[in-house]
C-alpha positions in Angstrom: -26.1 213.8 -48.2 -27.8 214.0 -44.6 -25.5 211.0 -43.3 -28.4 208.8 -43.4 -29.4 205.5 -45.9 -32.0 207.7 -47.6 -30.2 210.2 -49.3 -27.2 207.4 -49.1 -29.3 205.4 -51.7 -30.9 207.6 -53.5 -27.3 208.9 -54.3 -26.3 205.2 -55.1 -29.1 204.9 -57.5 -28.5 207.8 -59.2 -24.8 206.3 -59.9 -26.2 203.5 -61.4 -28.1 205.5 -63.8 -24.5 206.8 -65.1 -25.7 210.4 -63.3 -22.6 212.3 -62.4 -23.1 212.7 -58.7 -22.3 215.5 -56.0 -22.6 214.9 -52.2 -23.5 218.1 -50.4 -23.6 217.8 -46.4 -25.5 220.8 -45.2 -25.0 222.2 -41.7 -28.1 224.6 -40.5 -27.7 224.8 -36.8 -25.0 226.6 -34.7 -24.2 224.0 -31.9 -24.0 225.8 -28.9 -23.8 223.2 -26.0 -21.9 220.0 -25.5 -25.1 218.2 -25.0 -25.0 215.9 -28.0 -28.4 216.9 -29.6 -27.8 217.8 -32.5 -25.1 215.7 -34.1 -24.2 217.2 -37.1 -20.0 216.0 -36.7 -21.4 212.1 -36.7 -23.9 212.6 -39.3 -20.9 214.3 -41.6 -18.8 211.4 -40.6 -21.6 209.1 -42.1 -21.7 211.0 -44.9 -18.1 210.9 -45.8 -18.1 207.2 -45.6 -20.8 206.9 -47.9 -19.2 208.9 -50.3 -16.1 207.2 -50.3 -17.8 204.0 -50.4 -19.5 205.6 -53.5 -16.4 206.8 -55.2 -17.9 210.4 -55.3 -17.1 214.0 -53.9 -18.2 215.3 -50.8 -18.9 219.1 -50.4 -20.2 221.3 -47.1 -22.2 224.4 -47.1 -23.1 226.0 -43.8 -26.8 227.5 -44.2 -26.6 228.5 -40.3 -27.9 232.0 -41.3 -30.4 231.7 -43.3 -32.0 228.5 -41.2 -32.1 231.3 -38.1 -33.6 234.3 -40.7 -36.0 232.1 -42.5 -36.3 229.2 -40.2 -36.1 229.2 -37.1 -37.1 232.8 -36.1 -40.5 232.3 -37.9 -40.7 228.9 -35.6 -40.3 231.4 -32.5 -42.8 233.6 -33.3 -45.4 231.1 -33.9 -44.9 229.3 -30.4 -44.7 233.2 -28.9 -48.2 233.4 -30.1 -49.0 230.0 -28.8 -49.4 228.0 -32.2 -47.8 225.0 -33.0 -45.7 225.6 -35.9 -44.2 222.5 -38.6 -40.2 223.3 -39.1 -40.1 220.2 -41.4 -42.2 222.5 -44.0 -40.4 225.9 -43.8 -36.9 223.8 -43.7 -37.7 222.6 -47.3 -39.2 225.0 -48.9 -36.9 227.8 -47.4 -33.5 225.4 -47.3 -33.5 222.4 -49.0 -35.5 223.3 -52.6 -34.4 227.3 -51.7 -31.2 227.9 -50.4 -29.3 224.4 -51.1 -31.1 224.5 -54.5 -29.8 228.1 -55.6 -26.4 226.5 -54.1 -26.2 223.4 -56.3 -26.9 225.6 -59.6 -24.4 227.8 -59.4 -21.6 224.8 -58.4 -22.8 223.6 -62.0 -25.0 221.2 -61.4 -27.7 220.5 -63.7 -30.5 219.4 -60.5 -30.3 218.6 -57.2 -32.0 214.9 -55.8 -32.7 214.0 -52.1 -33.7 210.9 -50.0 -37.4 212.4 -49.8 -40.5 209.5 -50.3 -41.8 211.5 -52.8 -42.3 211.3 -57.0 -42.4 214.1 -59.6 -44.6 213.6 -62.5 -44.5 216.1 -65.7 -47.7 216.6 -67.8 -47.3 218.9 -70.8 -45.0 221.2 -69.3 -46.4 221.3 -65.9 -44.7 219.2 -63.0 -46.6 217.6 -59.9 -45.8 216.7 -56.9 -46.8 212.9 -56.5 -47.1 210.4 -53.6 -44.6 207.8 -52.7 -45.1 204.2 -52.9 -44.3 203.4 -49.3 -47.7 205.6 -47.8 -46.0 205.3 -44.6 -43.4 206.8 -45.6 -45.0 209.4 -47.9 -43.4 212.8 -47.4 -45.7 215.3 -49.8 -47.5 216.3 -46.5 -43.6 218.3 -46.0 -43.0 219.1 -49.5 -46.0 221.0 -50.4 -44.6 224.5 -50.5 -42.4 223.9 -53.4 -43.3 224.8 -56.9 -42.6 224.5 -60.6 -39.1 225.8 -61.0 -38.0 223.7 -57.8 -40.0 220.4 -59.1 -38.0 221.0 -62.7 -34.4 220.6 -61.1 -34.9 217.8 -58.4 -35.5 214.2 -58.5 -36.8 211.9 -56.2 -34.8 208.3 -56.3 -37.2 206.5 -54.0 -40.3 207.2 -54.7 -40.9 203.7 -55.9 -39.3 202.0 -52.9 -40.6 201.4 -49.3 -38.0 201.6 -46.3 -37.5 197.8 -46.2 -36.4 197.9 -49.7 -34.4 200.9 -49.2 -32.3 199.2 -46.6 -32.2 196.1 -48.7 -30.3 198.0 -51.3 -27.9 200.0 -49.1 -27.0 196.0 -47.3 -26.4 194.5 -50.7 -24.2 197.5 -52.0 -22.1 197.3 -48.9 -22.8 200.9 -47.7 -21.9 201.7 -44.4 -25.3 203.1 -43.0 -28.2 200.5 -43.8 -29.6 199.9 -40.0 -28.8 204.4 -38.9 -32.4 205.4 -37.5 -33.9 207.9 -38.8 -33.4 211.3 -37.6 -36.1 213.0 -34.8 -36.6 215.8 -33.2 -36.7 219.5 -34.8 -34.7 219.8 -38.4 -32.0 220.6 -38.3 -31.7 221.1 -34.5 -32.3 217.5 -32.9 -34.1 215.5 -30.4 -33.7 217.0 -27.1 -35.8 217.8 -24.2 -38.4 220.4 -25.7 -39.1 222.7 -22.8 -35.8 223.2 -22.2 -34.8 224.3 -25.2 -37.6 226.5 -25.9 -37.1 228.4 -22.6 -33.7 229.1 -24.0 -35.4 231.6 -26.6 -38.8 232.3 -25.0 -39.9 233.5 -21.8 -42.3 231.4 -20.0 -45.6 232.0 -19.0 -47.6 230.0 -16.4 -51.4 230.3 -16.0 -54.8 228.6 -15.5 -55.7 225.1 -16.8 -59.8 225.5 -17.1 -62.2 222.9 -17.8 -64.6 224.0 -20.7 -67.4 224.7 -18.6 -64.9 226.9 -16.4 -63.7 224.8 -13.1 -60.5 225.5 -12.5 -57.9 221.9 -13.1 -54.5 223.0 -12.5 -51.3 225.3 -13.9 -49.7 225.2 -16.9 -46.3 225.9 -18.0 -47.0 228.5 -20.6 -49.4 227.8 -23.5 -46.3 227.5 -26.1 -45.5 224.1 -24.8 -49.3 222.8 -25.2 -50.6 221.2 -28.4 -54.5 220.5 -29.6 -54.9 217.0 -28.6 -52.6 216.9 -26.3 -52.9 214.6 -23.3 -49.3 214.1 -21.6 -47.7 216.4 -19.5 -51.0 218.1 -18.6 -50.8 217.2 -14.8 -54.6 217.0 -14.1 -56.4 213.8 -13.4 -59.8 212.9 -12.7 -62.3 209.6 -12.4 -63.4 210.3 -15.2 -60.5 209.3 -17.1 -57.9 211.3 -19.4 -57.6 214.8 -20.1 -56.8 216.9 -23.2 -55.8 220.0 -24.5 -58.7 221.5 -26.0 -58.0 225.1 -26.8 -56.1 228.2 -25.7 -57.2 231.7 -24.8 -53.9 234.1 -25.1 -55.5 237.1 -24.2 -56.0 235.6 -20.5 -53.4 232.9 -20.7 -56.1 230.2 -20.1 -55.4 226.2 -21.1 -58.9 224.7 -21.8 -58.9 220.8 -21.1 -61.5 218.6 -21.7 -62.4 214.6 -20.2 -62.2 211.9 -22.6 -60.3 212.0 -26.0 -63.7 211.6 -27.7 -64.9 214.8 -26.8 -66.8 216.6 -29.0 -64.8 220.1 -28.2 -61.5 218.2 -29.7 -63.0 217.3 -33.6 -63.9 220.5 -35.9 -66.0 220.1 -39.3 -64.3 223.1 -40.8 -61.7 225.3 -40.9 -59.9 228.1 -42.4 -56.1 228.2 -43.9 -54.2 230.6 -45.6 -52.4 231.9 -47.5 -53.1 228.8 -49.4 -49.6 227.8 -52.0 -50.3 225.8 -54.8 -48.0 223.3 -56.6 -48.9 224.2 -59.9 -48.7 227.8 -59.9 -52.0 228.8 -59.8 -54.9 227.7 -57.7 -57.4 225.4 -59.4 -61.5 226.4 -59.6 -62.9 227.0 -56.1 -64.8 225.0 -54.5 -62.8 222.0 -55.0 -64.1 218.8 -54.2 -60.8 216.8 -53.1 -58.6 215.3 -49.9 -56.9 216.9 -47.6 -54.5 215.8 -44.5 -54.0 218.0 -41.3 -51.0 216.0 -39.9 -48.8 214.0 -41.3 -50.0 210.1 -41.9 -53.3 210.9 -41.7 -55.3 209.2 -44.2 -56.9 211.3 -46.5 -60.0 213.1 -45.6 -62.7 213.9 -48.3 -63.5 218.0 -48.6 -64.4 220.8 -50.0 -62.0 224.0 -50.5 -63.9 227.2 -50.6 -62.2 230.7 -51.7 -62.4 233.4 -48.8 -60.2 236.2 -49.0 -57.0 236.7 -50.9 -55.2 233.3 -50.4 -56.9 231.7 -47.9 -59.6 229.3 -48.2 -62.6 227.5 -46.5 -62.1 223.8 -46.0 -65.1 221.7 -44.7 -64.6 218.5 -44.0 -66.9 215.2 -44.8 -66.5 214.0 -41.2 -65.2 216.2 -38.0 -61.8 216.3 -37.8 -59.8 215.5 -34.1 -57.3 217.7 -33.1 -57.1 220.3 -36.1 -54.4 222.6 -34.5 -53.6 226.6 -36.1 -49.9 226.6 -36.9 -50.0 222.8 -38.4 -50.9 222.6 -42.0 -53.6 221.6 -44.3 -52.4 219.3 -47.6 -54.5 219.1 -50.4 -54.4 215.9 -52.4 -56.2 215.1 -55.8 -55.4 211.0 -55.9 -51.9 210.3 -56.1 -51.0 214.4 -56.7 -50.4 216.9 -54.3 -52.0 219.5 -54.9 -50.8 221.9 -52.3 -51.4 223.6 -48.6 -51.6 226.3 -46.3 -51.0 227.2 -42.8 -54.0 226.2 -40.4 -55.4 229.5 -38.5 -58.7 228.9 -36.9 -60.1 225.2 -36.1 -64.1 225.9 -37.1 -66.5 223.5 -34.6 -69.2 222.6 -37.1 -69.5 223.3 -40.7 -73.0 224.8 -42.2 -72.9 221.8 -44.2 -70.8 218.8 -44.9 -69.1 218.1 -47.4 -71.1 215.8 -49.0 -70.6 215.6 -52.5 -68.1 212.6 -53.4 -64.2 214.0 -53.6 -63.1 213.2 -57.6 -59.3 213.3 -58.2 -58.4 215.7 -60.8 -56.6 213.4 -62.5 -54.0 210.7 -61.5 -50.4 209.6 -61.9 -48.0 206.6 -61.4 -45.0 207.2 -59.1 -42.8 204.3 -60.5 
């Protein structure tokens, strides 16, 4: 129970299925200042409320510790080496379907179930990871690092309902949270002003903002606060029009920009990911003709998975890709099923050859 009217519902639907129900109100993050970021005392007092409203218990369980430990310090050392990491992925797969999951078993309970826009399907003894109805809301991109065991003991309530109709349902059963926003910002830790709080952990380093070709732009802050793509907060200008992040050298602390967001140094046919987790257990037969994602809401982009080494694998794309960032994730889709993903580490400019033959879902599933 997050204190929001996702997990508030999903907990209300699960009462009407005559499910004995639980509340659990994690706490992951320390607060160390008084500057209201991260408001984990009003988000318990929502919770609470919806639990009385509910007529059901409310339990806490401080996961502070292992957030930092499996979190939080892995999220450091990717910006230390000037990647963009994704918290939302790590925080389930190492909190919410790890640590809270291991927590609910050995309370009793027979599963755990959250307010994630996501399904579960079952197919002769093997569970998958499905799409939610509401594609705008669709979560799988952040829930493709957990497996079989984890998919076996959780449900999903709304994975057949889009946010309107979520809302709808909290209004009509008087619950005291149907209009809360939803959260933003890092999990866990809160929207606050980035920089800031990242100097608090890593030294800055300022250097050179470079054209492509070489001419010399500007200064940056240090490359950790500079994204693939990025055009705000660059502080370079030009007739031309916009700049963007293009790339980053670390060696030499250089920020590469480019002119014009449709700059050919900003898309990639290709690139390579690893180590590559999948869903079912085991990876399917490589090369995979299927979709993949490289941020969340993207639509699906047809591709080809190739095998390289160990875990990690080849994607090439049908059509370059725009901003594909090391540190972000690739998702791999097969229809409605997620088939799994793997940490992005090198953006490749062109492939040898495109993808070109037609991506066919493995097979498909219903999420209601």
């Amino acid at each position: 129970m997050s204190g929001g009217v996702d997990s508030a519902v999903a907990a209300l639907l699960l009462r009407r299925q005559g499910m004995r129900v639980t509340g659990v109100f994690m706490k992951n993050w320390e607060e160390d200042d008084q500057e209201g970021y991260c408001a984990a005392a009003e988000d318990l007092r929502s919770a609470e409320a919806v639990c009385r409203r509910l007529d059901i218990p409310l339990r806490t369980v401080n996961f502070s510790s292992e957030y930092w430990e499996r979190v939080f310090a892995r999220f450091l050392e990717e910006y230390r080496c000037a990647r963009t990491p994704n918290p939302d992925v790590l925080c389930n797969t190492e909190i919410k379907f790890n640590a809270f999951l291991e927590h609910a078993l050995s309370l009793g309970a027979d599963g755990i179930a959250t307010g994630h826009y996501a399904g579960v399907g079952e197919r002769e003894g093997n569970y998958m990871l499905l799409k939610a109805k509401d594609a705008q809301k669709d979560q799988t991109y952040f829930l493709h690092g957990i497996g079989q065991k984890e998919l076996e003991k959780t449900l999903f309530p709304l994975a057949g309902l889009n946010k309107a109709e979520v809302r709808a349902i909290a209004r009509d059963a008087g619950l005291p949270n149907p209009e809360r926003p939803d959260s933003t910002g890092i999990c866990f830790i809160g929207e606050r002003p980035f920089k800031t709080f990242l100097k608090r952990f890593l030294p800055a380093e300022p250097g050179d903002i470079l054209s492509i070709d070489g001419h010399r732009k500007g200064r940056h802050d240090g490359l950790m606060y500079y994204t693939i793509g990025q055009r705000h907060g660059l502080g370079v200008g030009g007739p031309g029009g916009p700049w963007y992040v293009a790339g980053k050298d670390t060696d030499k602390n250089i920020l590469y920009v480019v002119e014009g967001g449709d700059h050919p140094a900003l898309y990639s046919g290709a690139l390579m990911a690893g180590p590559i987790h999948w869903v079912s257990g085991k990876p399917p037969e490589l090369p995979l003709y299927c979709s993949a994602k490289t941020r969340y809401r993207q639509p699906d982009q047809k591709c080809r998975v190739e095998p390289l080494d160990g875990a990690r694998v080849r994607v090439v794309f049908d059509r370059p890709q725009r901003a594909v960032t090391p540190g972000q994730y690739v998702v791999f889709y097969s229809g409605t099923i997620c088939l799994g993903g793997g940490i992005i580490d090198t953006a490749l400019a062109a492939a040898d050859e495109p993808a070109s033959r037609e991506a066919q879902p493995l097979e498909t599933a219903d999420t209601d």
